[in-house]
N, CA, C and O atoms as a Maestro MAE file, in Angstrom:
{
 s_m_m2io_version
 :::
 2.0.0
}

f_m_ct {
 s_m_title
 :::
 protein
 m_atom[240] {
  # First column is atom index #
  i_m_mmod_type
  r_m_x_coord
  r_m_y_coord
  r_m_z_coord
  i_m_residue_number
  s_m_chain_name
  s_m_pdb_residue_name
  s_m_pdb_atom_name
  i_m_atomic_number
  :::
  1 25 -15.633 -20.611 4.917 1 A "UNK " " N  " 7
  2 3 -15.209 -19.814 3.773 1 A "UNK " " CA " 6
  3 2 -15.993 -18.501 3.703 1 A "UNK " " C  " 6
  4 15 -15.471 -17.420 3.428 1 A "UNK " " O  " 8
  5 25 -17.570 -18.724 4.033 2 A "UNK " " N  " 7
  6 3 -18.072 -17.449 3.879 2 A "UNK " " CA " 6
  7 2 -17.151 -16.551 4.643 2 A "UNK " " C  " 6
  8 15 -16.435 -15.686 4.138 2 A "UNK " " O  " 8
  9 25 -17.258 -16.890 6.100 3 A "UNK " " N  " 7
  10 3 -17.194 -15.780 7.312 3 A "UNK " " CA " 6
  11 2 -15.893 -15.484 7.414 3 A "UNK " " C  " 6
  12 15 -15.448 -14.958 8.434 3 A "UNK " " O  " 8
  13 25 -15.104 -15.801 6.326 4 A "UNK " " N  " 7
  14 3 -13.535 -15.489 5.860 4 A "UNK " " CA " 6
  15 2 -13.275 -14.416 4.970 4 A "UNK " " C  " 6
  16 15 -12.343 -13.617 4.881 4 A "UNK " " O  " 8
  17 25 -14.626 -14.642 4.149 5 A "UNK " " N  " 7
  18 3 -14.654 -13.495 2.826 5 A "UNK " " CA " 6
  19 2 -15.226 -12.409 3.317 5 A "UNK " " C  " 6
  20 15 -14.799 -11.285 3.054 5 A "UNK " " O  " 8
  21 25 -16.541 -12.689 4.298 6 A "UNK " " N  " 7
  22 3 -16.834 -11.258 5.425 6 A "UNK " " CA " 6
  23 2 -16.403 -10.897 5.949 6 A "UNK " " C  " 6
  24 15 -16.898 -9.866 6.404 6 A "UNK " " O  " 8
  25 25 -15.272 -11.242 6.377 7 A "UNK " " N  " 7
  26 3 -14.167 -10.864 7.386 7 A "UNK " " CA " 6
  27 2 -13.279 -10.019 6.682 7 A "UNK " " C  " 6
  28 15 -12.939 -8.976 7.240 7 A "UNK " " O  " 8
  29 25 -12.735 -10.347 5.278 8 A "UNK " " N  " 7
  30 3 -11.946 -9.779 4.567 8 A "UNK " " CA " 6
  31 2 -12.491 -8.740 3.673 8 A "UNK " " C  " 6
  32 15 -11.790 -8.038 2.944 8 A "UNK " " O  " 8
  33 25 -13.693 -8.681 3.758 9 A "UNK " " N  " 7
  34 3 -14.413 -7.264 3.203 9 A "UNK " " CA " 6
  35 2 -15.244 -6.216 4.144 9 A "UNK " " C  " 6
  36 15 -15.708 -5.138 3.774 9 A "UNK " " O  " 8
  37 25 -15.327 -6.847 5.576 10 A "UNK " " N  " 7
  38 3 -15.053 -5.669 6.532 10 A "UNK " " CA " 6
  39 2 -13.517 -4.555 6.492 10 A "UNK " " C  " 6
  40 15 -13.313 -3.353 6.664 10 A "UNK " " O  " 8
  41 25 -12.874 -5.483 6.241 11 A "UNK " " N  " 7
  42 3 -11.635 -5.171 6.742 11 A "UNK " " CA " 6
  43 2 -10.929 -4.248 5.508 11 A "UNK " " C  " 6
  44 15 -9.962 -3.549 5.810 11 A "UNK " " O  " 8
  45 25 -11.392 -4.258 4.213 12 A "UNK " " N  " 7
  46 3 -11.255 -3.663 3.060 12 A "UNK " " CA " 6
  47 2 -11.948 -2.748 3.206 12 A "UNK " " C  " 6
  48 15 -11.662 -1.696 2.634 12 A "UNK " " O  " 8
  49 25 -12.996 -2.837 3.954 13 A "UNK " " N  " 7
  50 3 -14.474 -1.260 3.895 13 A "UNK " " CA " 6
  51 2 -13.559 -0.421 4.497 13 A "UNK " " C  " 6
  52 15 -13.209 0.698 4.121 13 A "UNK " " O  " 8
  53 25 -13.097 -1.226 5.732 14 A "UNK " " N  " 7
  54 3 -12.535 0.277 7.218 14 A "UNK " " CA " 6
  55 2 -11.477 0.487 6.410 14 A "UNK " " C  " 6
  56 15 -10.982 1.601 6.581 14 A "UNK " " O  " 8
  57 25 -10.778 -0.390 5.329 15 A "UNK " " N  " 7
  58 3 -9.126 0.836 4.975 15 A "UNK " " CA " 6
  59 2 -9.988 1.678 4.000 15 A "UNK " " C  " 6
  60 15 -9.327 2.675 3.708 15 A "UNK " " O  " 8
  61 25 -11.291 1.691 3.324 16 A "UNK " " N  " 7
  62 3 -11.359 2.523 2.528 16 A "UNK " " CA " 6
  63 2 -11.449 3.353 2.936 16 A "UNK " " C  " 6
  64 15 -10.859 4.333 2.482 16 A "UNK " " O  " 8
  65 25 -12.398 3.433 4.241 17 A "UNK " " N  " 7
  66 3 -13.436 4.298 4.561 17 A "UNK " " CA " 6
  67 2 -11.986 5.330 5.872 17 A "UNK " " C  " 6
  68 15 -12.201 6.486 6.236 17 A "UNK " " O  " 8
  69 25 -11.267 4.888 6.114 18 A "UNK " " N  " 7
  70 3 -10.113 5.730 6.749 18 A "UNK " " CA " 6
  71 2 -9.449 5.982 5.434 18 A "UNK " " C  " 6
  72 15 -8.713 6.868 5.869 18 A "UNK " " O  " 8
  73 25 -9.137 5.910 4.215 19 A "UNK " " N  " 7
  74 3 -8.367 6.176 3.090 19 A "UNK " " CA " 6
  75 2 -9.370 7.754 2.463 19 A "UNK " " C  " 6
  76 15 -8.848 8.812 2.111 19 A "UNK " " O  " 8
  77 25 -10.753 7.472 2.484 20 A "UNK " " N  " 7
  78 3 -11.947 8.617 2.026 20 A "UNK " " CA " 6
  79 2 -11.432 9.565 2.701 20 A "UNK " " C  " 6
  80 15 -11.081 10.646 2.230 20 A "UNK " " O  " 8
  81 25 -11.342 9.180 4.003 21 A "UNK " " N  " 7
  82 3 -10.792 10.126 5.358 21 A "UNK " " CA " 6
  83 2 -9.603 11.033 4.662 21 A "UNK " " C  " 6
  84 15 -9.787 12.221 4.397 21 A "UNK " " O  " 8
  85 25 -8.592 10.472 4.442 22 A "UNK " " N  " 7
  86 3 -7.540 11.015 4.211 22 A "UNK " " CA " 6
  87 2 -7.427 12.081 2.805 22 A "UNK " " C  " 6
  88 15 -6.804 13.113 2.558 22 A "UNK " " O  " 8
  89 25 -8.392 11.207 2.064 23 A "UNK " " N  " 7
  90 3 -8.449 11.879 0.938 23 A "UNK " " CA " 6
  91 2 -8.796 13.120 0.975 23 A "UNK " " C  " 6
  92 15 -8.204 13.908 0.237 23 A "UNK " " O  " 8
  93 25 -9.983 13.643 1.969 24 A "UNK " " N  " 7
  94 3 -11.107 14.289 2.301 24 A "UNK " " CA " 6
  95 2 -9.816 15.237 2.597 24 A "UNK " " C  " 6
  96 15 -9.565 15.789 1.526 24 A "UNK " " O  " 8
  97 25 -9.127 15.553 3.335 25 A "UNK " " N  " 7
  98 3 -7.796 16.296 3.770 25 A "UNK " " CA " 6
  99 2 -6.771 16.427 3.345 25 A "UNK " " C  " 6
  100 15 -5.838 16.883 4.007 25 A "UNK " " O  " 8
  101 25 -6.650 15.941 1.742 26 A "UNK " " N  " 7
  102 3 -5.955 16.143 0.707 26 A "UNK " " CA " 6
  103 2 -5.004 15.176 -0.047 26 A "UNK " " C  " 6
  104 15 -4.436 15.325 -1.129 26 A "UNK " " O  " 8
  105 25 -4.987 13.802 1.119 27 A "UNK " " N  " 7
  106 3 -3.736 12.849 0.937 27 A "UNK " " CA " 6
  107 2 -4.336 12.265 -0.644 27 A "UNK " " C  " 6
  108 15 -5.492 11.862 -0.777 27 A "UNK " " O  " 8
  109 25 -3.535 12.297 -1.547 28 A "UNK " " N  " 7
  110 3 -3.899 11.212 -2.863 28 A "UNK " " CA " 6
  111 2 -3.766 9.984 -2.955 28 A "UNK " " C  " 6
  112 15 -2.788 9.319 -2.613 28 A "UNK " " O  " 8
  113 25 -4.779 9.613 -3.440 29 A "UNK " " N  " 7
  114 3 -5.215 8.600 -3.403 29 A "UNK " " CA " 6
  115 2 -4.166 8.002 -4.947 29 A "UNK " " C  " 6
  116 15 -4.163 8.628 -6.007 29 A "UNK " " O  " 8
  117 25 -3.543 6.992 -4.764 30 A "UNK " " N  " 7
  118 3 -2.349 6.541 -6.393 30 A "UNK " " CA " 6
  119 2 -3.519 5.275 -6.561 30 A "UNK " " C  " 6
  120 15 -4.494 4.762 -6.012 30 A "UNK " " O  " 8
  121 25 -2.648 5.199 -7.730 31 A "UNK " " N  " 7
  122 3 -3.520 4.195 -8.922 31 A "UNK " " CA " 6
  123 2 -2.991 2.840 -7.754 31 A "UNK " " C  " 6
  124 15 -3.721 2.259 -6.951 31 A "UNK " " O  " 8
  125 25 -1.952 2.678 -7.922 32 A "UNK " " N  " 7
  126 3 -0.987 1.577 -7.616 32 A "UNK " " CA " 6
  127 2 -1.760 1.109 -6.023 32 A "UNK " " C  " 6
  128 15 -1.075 0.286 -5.416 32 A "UNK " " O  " 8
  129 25 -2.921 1.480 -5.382 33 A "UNK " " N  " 7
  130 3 -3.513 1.819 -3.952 33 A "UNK " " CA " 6
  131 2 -4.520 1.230 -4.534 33 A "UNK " " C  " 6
  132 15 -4.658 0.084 -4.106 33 A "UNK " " O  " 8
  133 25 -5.182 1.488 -5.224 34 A "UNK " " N  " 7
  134 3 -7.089 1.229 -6.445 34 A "UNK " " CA " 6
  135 2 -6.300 -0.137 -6.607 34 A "UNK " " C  " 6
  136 15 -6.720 -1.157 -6.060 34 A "UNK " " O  " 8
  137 25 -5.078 -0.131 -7.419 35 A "UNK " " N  " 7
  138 3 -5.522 -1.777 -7.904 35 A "UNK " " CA " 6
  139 2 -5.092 -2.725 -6.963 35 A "UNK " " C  " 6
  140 15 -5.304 -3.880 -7.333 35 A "UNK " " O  " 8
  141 25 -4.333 -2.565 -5.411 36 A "UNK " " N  " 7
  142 3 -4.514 -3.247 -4.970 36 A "UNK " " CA " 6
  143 2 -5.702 -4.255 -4.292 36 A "UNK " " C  " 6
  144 15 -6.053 -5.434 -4.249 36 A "UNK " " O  " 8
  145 25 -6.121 -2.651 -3.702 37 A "UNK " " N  " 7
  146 3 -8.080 -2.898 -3.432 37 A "UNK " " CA " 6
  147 2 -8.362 -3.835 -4.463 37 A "UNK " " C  " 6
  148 15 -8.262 -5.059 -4.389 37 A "UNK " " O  " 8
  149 25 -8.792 -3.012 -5.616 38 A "UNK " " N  " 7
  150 3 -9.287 -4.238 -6.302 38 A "UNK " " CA " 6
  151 2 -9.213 -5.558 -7.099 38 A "UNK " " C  " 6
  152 15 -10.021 -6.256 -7.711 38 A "UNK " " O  " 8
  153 25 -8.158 -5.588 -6.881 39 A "UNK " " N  " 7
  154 3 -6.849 -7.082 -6.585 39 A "UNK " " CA " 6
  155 2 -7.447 -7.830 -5.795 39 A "UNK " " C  " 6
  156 15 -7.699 -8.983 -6.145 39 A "UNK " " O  " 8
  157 25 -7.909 -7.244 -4.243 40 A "UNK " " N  " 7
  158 3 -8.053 -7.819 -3.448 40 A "UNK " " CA " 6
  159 2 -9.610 -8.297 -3.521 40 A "UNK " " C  " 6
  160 15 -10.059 -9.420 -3.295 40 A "UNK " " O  " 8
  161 25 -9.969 -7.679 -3.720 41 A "UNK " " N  " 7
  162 3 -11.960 -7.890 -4.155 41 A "UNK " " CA " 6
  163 2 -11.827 -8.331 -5.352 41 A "UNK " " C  " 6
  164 15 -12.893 -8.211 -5.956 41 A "UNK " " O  " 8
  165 25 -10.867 -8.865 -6.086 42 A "UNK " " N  " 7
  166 3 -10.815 -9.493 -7.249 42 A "UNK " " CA " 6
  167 2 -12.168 -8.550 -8.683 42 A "UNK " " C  " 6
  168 15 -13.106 -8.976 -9.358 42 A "UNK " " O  " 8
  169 25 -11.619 -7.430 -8.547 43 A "UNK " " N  " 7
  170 3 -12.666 -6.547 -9.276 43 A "UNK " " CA " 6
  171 2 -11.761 -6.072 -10.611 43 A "UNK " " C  " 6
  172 15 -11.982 -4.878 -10.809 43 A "UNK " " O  " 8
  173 25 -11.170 -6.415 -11.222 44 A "UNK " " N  " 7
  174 3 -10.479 -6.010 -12.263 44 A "UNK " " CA " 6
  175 2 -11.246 -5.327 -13.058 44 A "UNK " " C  " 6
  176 15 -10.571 -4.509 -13.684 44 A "UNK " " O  " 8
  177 25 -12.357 -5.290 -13.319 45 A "UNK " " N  " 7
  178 3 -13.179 -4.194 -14.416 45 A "UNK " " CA " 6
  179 2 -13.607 -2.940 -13.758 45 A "UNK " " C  " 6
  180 15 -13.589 -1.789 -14.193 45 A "UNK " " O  " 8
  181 25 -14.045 -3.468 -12.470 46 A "UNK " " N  " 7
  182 3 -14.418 -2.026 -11.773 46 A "UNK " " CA " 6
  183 2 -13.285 -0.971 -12.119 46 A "UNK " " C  " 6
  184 15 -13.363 0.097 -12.727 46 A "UNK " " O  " 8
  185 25 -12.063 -1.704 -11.455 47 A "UNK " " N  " 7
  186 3 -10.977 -0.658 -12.191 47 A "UNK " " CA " 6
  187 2 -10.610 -0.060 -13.164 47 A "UNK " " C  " 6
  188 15 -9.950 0.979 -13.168 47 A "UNK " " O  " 8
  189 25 -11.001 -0.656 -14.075 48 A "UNK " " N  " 7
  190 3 -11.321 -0.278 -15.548 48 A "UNK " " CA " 6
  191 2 -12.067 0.628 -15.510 48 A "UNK " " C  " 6
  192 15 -11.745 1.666 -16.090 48 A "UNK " " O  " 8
  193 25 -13.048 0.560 -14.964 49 A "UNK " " N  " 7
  194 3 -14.365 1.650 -15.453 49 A "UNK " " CA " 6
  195 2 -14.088 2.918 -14.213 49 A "UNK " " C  " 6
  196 15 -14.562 4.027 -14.459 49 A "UNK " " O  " 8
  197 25 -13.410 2.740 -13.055 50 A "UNK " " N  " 7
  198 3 -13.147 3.610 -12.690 50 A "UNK " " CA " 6
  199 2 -12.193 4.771 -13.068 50 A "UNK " " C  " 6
  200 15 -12.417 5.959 -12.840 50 A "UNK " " O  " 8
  201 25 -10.721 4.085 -13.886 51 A "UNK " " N  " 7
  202 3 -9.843 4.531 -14.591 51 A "UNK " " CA " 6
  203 2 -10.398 5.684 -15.737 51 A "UNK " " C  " 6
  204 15 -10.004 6.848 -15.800 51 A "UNK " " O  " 8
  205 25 -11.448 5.020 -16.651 52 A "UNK " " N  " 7
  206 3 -11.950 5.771 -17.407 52 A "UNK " " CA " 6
  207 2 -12.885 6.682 -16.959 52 A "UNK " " C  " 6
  208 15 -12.666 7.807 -17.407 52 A "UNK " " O  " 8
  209 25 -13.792 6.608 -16.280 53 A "UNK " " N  " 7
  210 3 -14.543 7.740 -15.579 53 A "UNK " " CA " 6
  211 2 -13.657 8.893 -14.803 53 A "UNK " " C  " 6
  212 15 -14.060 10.025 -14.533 53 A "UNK " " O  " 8
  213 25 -12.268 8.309 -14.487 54 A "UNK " " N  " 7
  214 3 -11.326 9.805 -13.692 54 A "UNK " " CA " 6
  215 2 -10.497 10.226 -15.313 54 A "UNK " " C  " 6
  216 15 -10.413 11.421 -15.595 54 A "UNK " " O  " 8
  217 25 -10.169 9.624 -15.875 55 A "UNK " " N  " 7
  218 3 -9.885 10.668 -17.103 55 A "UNK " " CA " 6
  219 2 -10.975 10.899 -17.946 55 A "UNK " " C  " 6
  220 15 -10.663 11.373 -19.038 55 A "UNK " " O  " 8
  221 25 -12.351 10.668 -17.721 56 A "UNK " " N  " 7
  222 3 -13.385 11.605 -18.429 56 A "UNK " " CA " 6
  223 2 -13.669 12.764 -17.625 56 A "UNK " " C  " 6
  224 15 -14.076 13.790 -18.171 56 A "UNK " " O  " 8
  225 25 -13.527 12.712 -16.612 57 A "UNK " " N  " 7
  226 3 -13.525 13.783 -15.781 57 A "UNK " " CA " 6
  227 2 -12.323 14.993 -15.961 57 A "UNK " " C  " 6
  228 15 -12.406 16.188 -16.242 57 A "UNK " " O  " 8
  229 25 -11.497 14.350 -15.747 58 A "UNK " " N  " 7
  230 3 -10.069 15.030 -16.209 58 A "UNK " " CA " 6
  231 2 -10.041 16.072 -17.414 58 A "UNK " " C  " 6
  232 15 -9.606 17.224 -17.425 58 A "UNK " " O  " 8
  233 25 -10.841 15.063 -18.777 59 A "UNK " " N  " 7
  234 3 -10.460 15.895 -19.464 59 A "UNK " " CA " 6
  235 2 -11.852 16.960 -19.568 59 A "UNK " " C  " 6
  236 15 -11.742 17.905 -20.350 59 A "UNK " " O  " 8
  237 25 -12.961 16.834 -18.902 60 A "UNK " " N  " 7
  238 3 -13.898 17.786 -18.575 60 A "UNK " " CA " 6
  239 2 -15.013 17.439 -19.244 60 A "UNK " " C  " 6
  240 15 -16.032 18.122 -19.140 60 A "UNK " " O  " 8
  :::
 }
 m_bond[239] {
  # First column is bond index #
  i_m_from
  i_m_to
  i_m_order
  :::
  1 1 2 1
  2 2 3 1
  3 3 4 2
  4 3 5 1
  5 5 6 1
  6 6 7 1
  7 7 8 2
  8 7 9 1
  9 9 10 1
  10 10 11 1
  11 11 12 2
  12 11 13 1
  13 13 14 1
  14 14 15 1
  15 15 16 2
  16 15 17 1
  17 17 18 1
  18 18 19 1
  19 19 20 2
  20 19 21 1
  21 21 22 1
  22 22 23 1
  23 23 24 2
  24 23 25 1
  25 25 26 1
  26 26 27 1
  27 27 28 2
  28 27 29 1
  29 29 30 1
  30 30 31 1
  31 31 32 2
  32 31 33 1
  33 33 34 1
  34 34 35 1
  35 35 36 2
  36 35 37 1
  37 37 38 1
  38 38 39 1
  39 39 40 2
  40 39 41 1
  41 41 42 1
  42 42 43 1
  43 43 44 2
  44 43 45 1
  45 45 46 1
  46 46 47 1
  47 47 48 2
  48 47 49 1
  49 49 50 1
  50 50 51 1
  51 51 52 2
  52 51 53 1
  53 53 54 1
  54 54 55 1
  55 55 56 2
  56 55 57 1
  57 57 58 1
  58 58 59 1
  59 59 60 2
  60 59 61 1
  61 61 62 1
  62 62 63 1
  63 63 64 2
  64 63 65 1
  65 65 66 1
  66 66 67 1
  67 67 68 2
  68 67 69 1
  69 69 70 1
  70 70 71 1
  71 71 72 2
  72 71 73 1
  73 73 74 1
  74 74 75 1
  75 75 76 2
  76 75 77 1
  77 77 78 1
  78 78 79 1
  79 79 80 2
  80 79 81 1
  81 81 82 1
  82 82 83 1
  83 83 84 2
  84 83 85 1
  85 85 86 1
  86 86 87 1
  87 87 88 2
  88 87 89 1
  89 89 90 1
  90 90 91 1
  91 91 92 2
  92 91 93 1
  93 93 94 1
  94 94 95 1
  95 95 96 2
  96 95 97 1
  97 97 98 1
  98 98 99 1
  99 99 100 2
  100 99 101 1
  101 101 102 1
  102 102 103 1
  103 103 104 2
  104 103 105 1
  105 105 106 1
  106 106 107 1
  107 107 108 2
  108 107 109 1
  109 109 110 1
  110 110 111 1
  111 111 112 2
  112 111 113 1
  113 113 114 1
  114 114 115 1
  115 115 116 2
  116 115 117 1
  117 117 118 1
  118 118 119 1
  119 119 120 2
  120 119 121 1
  121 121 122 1
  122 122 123 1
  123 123 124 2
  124 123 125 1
  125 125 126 1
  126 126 127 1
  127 127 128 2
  128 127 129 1
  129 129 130 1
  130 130 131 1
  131 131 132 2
  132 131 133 1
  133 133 134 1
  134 134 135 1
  135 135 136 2
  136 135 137 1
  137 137 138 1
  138 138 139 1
  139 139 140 2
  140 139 141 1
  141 141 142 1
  142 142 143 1
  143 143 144 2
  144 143 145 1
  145 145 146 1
  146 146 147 1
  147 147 148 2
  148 147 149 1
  149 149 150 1
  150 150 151 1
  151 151 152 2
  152 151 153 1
  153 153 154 1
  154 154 155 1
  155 155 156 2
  156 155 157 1
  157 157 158 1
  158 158 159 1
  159 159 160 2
  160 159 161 1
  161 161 162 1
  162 162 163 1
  163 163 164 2
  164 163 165 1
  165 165 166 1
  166 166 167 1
  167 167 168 2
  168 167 169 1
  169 169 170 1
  170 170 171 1
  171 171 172 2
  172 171 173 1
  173 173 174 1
  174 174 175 1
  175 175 176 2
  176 175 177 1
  177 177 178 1
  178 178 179 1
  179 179 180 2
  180 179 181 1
  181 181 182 1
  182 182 183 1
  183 183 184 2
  184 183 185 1
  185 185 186 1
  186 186 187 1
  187 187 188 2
  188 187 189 1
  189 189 190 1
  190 190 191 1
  191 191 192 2
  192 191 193 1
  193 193 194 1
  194 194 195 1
  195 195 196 2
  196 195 197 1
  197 197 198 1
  198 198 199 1
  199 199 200 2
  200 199 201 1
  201 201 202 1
  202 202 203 1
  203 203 204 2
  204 203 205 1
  205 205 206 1
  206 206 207 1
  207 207 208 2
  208 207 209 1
  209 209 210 1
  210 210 211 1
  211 211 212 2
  212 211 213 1
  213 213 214 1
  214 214 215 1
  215 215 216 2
  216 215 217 1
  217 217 218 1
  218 218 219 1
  219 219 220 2
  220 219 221 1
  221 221 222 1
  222 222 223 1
  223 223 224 2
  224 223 225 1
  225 225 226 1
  226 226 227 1
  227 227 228 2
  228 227 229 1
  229 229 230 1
  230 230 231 1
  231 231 232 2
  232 231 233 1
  233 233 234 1
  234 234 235 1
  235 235 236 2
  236 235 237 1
  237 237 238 1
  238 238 239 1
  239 239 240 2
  :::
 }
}
């Protein structure tokens, strides 16, 4: 079970870390993309707090 869940959060790092990539060159990043990620890492608050930190930003 561990080396299943390490396996599956390598594998979540490299889509981020090629997704940063993309971002970095303009591609947007959608909400509907965040909550899968964190669907998948079972992080439902992170999303939360990320949600609110991009519209505190937003609104300046």
């Amino acid at each position: 079970h561990l080396s299943t869940d390490y396996c599956n959060l390598i594998s979540i790092t490299m889509e981020l870390v090629e997704t940063l990539q993309q971002a970095i060159v303009g591609k947007t990043i959608t909400n509907e993309y965040m909550d899968n990620v964190c669907s998948r890492l079972g992080i439902a608050r992170l999303r939360e707090s990320m949600a609110n930190a991009m519209e505190s930003a937003r609104l300046g």
